[in-house]
N, C-alpha and C positions, 0 to 999 in steps of 0.2 A: 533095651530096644536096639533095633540094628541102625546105623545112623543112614541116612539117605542123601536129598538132594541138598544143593547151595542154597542159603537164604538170601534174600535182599537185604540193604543197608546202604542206609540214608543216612546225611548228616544229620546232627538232633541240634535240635533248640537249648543249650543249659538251661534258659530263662525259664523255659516252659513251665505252667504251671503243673502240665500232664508229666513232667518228666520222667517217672516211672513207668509212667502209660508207654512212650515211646518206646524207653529202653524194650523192656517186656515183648511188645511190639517188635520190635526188632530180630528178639531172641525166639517168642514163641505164637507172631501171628498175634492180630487183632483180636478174634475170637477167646480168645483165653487171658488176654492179658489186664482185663477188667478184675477179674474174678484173684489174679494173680497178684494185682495191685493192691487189693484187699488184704490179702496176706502178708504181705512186705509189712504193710504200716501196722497191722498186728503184730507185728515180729518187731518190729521199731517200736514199738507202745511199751511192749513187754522190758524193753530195755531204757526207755528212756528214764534218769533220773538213777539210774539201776548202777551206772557206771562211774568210778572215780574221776572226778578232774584233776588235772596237777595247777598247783598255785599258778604254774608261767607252764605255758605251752609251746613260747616263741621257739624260736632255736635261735642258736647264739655262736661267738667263738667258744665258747666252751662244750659243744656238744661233739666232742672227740668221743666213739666206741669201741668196744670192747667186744671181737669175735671170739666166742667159747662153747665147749660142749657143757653142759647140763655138769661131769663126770670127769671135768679135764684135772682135781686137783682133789686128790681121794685122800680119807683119812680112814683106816680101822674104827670100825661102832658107833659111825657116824652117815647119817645121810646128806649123798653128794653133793647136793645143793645147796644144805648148810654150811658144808668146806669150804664150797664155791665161795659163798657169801661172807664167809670171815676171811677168806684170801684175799677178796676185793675188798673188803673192808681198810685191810689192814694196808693191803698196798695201791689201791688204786683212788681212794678219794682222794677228791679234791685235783686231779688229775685226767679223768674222763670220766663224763655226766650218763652214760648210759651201758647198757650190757645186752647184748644181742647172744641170747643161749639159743642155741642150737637144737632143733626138735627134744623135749625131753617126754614126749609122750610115747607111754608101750607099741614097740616097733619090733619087727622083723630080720630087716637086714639095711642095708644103704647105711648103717652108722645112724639109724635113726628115721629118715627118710622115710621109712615104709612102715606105715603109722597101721598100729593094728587099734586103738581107741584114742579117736580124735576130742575127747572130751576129760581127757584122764592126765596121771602125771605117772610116767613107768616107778611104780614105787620101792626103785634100788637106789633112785635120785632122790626123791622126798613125795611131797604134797605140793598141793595150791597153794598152802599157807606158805609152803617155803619161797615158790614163785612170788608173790605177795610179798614179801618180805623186802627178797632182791628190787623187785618195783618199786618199793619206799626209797631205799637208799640209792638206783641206779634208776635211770630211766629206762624203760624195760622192751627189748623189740622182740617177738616171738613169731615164730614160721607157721605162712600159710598153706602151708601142702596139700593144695586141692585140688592136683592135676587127678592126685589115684591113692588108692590105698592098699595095705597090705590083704595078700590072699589070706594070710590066717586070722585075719582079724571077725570079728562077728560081725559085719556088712555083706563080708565078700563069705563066709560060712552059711551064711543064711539065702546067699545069690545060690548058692553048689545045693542046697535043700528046695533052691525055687520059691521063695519063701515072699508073700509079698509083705512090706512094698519094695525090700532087699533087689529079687528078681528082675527090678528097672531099674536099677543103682548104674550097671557095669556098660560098657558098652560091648556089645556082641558083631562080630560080623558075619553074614551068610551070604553061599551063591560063592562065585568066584569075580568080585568086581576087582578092578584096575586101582590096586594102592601102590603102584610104583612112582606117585610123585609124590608119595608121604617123606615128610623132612626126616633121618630117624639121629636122632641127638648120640646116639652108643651102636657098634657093630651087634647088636642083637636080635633076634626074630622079634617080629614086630606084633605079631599074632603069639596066642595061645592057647593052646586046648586044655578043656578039665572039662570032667566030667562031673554032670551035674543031672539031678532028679528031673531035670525036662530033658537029658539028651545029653551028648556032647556038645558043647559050644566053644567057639572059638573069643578069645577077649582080647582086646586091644590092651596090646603093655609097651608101652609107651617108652620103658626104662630099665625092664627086668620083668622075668615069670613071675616076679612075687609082689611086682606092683602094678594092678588091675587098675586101667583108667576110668574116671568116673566119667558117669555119661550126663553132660549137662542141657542134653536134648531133653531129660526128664526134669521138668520145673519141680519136684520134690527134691532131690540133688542139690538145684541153687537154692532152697530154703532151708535146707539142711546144713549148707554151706556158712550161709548168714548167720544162720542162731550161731553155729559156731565159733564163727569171729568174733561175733555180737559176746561172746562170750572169754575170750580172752582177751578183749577190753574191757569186760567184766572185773577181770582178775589183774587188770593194772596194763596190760600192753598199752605201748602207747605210739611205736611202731609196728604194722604185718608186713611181713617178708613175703610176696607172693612169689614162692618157687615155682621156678619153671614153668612160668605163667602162659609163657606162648604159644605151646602146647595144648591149651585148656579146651577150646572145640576143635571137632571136628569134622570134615563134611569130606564125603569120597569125593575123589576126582580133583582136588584140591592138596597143597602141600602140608595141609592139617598144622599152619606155625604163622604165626600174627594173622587170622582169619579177624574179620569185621565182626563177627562176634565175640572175638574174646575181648576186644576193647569196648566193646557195648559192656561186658558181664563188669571187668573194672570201673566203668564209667557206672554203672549199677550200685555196686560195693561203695566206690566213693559218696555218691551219693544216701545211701542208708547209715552209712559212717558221720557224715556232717548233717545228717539228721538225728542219731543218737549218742555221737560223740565225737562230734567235732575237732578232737584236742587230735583224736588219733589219725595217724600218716600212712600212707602204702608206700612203698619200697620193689620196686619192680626188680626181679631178677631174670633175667633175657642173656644169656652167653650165647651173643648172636651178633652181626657183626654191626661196626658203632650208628651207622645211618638205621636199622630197623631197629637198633636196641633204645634208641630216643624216641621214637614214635610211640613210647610208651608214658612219654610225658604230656601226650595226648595235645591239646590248644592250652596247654599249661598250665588249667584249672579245673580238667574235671579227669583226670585218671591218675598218676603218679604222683606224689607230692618228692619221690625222690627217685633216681634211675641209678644202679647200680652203672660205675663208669669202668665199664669192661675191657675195655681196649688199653686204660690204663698199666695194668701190670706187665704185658707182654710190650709195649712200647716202653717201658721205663727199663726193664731187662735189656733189649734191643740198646737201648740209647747207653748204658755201662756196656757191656758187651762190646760195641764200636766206639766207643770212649765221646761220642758224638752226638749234641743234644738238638740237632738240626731238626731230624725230622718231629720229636718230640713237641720241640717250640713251636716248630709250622700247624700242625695238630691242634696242639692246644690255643693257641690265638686264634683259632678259628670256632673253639668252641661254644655255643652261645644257649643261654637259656631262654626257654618259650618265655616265661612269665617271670614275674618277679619273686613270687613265693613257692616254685619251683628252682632244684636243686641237682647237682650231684650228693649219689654217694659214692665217695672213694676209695678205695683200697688198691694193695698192692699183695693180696693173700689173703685167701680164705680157707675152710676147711678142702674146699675141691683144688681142681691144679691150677695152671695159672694158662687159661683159654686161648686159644691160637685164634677162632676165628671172628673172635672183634677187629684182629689187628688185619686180615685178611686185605680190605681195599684201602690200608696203610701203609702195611708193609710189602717189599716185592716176595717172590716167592724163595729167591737165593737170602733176602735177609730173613725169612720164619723158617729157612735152614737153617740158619745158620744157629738162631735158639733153640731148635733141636739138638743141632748137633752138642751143644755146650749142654746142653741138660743130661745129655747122655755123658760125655767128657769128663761130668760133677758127679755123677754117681747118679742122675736122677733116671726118671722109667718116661713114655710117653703111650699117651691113651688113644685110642682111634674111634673113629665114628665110621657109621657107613653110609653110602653116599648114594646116588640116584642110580647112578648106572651099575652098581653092586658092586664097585670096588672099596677102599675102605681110606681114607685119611688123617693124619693127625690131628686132633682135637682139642689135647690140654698136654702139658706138662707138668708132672708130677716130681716134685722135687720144692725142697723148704725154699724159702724167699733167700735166704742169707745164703745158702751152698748155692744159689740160681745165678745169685752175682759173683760166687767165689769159689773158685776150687777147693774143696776140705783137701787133697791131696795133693795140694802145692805145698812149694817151701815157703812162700809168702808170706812175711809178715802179717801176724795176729791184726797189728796196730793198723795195718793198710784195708784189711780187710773188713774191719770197723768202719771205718770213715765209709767207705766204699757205702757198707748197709745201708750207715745213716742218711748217707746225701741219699739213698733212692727215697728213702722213708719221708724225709724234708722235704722232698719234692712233692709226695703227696700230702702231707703236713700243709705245705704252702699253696694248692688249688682251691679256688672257689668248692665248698661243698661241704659236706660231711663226712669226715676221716671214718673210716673205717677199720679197725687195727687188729688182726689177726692173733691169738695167746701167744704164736709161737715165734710170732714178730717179735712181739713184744719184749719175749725173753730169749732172743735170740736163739732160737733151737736151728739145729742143722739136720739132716734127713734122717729119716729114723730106719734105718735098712733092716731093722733087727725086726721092726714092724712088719713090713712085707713080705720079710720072708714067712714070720705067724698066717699071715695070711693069705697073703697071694695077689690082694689087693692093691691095684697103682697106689690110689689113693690113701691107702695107711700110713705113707711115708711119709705125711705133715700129718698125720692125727695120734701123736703120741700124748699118753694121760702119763700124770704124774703121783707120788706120793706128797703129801704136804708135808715132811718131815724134810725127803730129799731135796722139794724146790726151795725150803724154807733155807736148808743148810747152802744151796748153790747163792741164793740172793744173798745172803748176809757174808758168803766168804763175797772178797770186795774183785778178786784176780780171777774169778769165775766169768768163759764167757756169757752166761747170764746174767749174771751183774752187771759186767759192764756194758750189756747191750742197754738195759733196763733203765741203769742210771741216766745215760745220755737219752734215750727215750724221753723218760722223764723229766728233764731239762726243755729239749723240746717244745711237750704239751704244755710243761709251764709257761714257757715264752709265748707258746701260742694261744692261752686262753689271757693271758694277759691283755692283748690289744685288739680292739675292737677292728680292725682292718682285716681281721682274718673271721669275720662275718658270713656264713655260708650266701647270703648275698651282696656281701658286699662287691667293691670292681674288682677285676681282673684285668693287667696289661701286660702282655707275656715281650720282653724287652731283647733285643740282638745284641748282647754285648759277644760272640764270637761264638765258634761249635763249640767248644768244651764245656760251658757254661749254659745252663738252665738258669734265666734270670724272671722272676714274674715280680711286679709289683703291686700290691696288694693295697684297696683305699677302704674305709669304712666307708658303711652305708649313707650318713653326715659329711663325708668329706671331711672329716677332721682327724684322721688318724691314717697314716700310711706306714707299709714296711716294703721293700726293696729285699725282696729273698734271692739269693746267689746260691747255685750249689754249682762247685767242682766237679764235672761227669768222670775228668779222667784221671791217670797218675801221674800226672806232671803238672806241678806251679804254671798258674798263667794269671793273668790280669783282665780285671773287668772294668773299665770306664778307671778310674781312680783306683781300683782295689784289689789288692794281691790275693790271690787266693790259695791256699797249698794243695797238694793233689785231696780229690773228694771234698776239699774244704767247706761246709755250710755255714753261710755267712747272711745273716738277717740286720738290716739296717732299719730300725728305726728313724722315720719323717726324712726321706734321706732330700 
C-alpha cells in the first residue's frame, strides 16, 4: 500500500487492562483494532508454554557478550556454527555468559542483513539445532531485522508477481509527494523501481536496492513480524536485537525516524514478549544521536530492556586520541537510567564502524575531525550518509578498534600499544551495563585492508572470518598479537565477573581525580561490594588520589 497521512498518539496507560487495545489503536484506528486484538492473543496462545525458560533470567556481573558472525571461525567439512560452538567452548566459558550471532539467516547482501527467509537458518552455517545448541551453553541474542527484507527473497518475488497477501508486504510510493525531510541513514536513492505484474512501482529502500522496506501500515506485516520473534524465542533467544528500529514506520511529510508509532509497535512487542516469554529482553539499536537514541528506553518499563550506548565508542576514541578523559567523565556522570531494570548495552565495536553521529551534540565539530582525520592517518576508510539539503556527511568510521587507537605504521612500541587497547576496553568493562565485546576486540585484530579491497566495501575492513587451524595456532603461540590481546582480555572478564559491584545495575560514581585519568567507582546493588576502576588515558605516569598509574595503566581497586 502507499503510505499516507500522520497518525495521532497518545500516551497509554501500561496498567490498562485494554493495553493491546490501545497499542493497536494507536497504530491502526479503533475500528480494526478489536478484531486485531484477537489475533495477538491467538499468536501468544500459540506460543505460550511453547518456549524455553532459562533456570535464572536475572542479569548479573557475569553477563559479558560475545559479537560474532554465525561464520567468523570456519573449519573444512564442517558446518559453521558447529566451529563457532566448539571455539566458544573451548575458549570462552566461563568468561562470558552469552553470544550475540549475527544474522545467520539465507541473506542477499549487507553481510547478512538482507534477509531472504526470515524463518530459516542459511544452511552453509548449520540448522536450528545448531542455534539451539549454542543457546544451551551461551545465552543466545539473535537479530530482529524488521525494518525490510531482501528483494530476492520469496516475500518480495511474490510482491513482483502481485501475489496476495505478498502485494501489501512493501511499501510503494505514488504521485510525486514531498520526501525531502525523510532522515536517510546511507548516501543512497531512497526510492526504487521494479517492475512488477501490476506495473512499475516505486519501493521504499530504506538501506539499499535489495532491501525493500516492509510496510507496517499493513497489520498482517506486524503479525507476521510477531510469529517471528515469537519464534526465535522459540529456538532459545533470549535477547532480540531490533535493528535499525527507528526507521520501522513511516508517514510522508515526516522525517520517517523515531515516529510515535514506532515506539507504540516496541511498546507492542514488549508487551506480547512478557506475555509469552517473559525471560526475553529487547536491545534497541538507534545509531542516532545519544538524547533520541535513550528515548528508546521508553518510561523504563515498557519498550527497551537495554539501549545500545552509541555514543560510547567514538567518545572513548576521542578521549585516547587527545590523551584527555575530561569530556568523557563530564558525559558519563551525567548518565542516568529511567528505571531500575533498565540498562545500557555497551560496546566499543561492532560488526559496522564506529558511528559519528551519537557523539555529534558531544563532541565540537573540530574534535569529530579530528577522529576522522586519525582514521584516515591509521589506514581506516569513512562512510557517509546523505543529508536533508542533498549534500552528504560523515557517518561512521570504518577501521578496527585496536588500529582506531594506534597507528599499525608507527614505530611505537607493541607493549604501548597494548596497554593503550586495553585501558579503552576497561573503560567499557568498568560502565554500569552490559559489555558488549566485538570477536575482533577480542582477539585483537587490526584492519583487514586485504578485505576491502575483495570487496570495495567500507565495512569489510573489521569483518575478517578466520580458519580454526590458523586462529587456533595464533592463540596458543603466546608472542602472537592475538594472544596477547586475548589473555589480558581475559584477566579482565575474570576480575570482572568476580565482584558483584560491577552489576549491570548496580551505582555508578564517575570520580575527578585529573584529565588523564577516567576514574569510576563502582558499588553493588547491596551496598556491600565496591571497586574504584582507574584507567590511564594517556602516555605519561601520573597519579590518582594515592595511586601511581603508568602510562594506559588499568588499575581496579577492590573496597577501596
Amino acid at each position: 500500500m502507499s503510505i499516507g497521512h500522520r497518525a495521532s498518539y497518545s500516551t497509554i496507560n501500561r496498567m490498562s487492562p485494554t493495553f493491546y487495545t490501545t497499542l493497536l489503536t494507536t497504530l491502526y484506528g479503533a475500528e480494526r483494532a478489536n478484531q486485531l486484538e484477537k489475533r495477538i492473543i491467538d499468536l501468544v496462545e500459540r506460543y505460550r508454554g511453547r518456549i524455553p525458560v532459562p533456570a535464572d533470567a536475572s542479569l548479573s556481573e557475569r553477563d559479558a557478550m560475545l559479537i560474532t558472525y554465525g561464520d567468523q571461525v570456519r573449519e573444512d567439512g564442517q558446518p559453521h556454527l558447529q566451529t563457532l560452538a566448539e571455539f566458544c567452548n573451548t575458549y570462552l566459558r566461563g568468561i562470558l555468559a552469552g553470544i550475540h550471532i549475527l544474522p545467520f539467516f539465507p541473506w542477499s547482501s549487507d553481510d547478512g542483513f538482507s534477509i531472504k527467509d526470515f524463518r530459516a537458518v542459511d544452511a552453509s552455517l548449520g540448522n536450528w539445532l545448531d542455534i539451539e545448541r549454542i543457546g544451551r551453553s551461551f545465552r543466545l541474542m539473535v537479530d530482529g531485522v524488521i525494518n525490510h527484507a531482501s528483494v530476492e527473497g520469496e516475500w518480495f518475488q511474490a510482491f513482483l508477481h502481485n501475489k496476495a497477501p505478498f502485494n501489501g508486504f512493501f511499501i510503494t510510493v505514488t504521485g510525486k509527494p514531498d520526501l525531502s525531510e525523510v532522515v536517510r541513514p546511507r548516501a543512497l536513492p531512497l526510492l526504487t523501481e521494479f517492475d512488477t505484474a501490476a506495473g512499475m512501482r516505486r519501493v521504499w529502500t530504506t538501506f539499499s536496492a535489495d532491501q525493500a522496506d516492509l510496510d507496517y501500515h499493513n497489520p498482517d506485516i506486524l503479525l507476521e513480524i510477531l510469529d517471528i520473534l515469537l519464534l526465535y524465542a522459540k529456538h532459545g533467544a533470549q535477547f532480540i536485537r531490533l535493528d535499525a528500529i527507528a526507521f520501522l514506520w513511516k508517514e510522508i511529510g515526516t522525517p520517517c525516524i523515531h515516529l510515535p508509532q514506532t515506539h507504540a509497535f516496541i511498546q507492542l512487542l514488549r508487551t506480547v514478549l512478557e506475555d509469552a516469554a517473559p525471560h526475553v529482553r529487547l536491545i534497541t539499536e538507534t545509531n542516532v544521536p545519544h538524547r533520541e537514541n535513550i528515548s528508546y528506553f521508553g518510561d523504563g518499563t515498557n519498550e527497551a530492556h537495554l539501549v545500545y550506548n552509541f555514543a560510547l565508542p567514538p567518545l572513548v576514541m576521542h578521549t585516547f586520541r587527545v590523551e584527555d578523559a575530561s569530556i568523557l567523565s563530564d558525559w558519563t556522570s551525567e548518565l542516568a537510567l529511567p528505571f531500575s531494570k533498565a540498562t545500557f548495552f555497551n560496546f566499543l565495536a561492532s560488526h559496522d564502524g564506529i558511528g559519528l553521529n551519537p557523539a555529534l551534540e558531544i563532541l565540537s565539530a573540530e574534535e569529530i575531525n579530528g577522529l576522522i582525520e586519525q582514521t584516515f592517518s591509521h589506514g581506516g576508510q569513512v562512510s557517509y550518509k546523505q543529508n536533508l539539503d542533498g549534500t552528504k556527511s560523515p557517518y561512521e568510521l570504518n577501521i578496527s578498534y585496536f588500529d582506531a587507537l594506534s597507528d599499525p605504521a608507527s614505530s611505537e612500541p607493541l607493549e604501548l600499544q597494548l596497554k593503550r587497547f586495553m585501558a579503552s576496553q576497561a573503560i567499557m568493562l568498568s560502565l554500569r551495563g552490559v559489555p558488549g565485546i566485538y570477536f575482533h576486540s577480542l582477539f585483537g585484530s587490526r584492519s583487514w585492508k586485504a578485505g576491502l579491497a575483495l570487496t570495495g566495501q567500507n565495512r569489510t575492513i573489521n569483518r575478517q572470518k578466520f580458519t580454526r587451524a590458523d586462529l587456533d595456532a595464533e592463540l596458543t603461540n603466546p608472542n602472537s598479537l592475538r594472544s596477547l590481546v586475548f589473555r589480558r582480555y581475559q584477566a579482565l572478564l575474570t576480575r570482572r565477573l568476580a565482584s558483584a559491584a560491577f552489576d549491570p545495575f548496580g551505582g555508578q560514581q564517575i570520580l575527578d581525580m585529573g584529565r588523564q585519568v577516567f576514574a569510576v567507582l563502582r558499588t553493588s546493588p547491596r551496598g556491600d561490594q565496591s571497586i574504584l576502576c582507574l584507567q590511564n588515558v594517556s602516555a605519561q605516569a601520573c597519579t590518582a588520589g594515592s595511586y601511581k598509574l603508568e602510562p594506559f595503566q588499568t588499575l581496579w581497586v577492590d573496597n577501596p
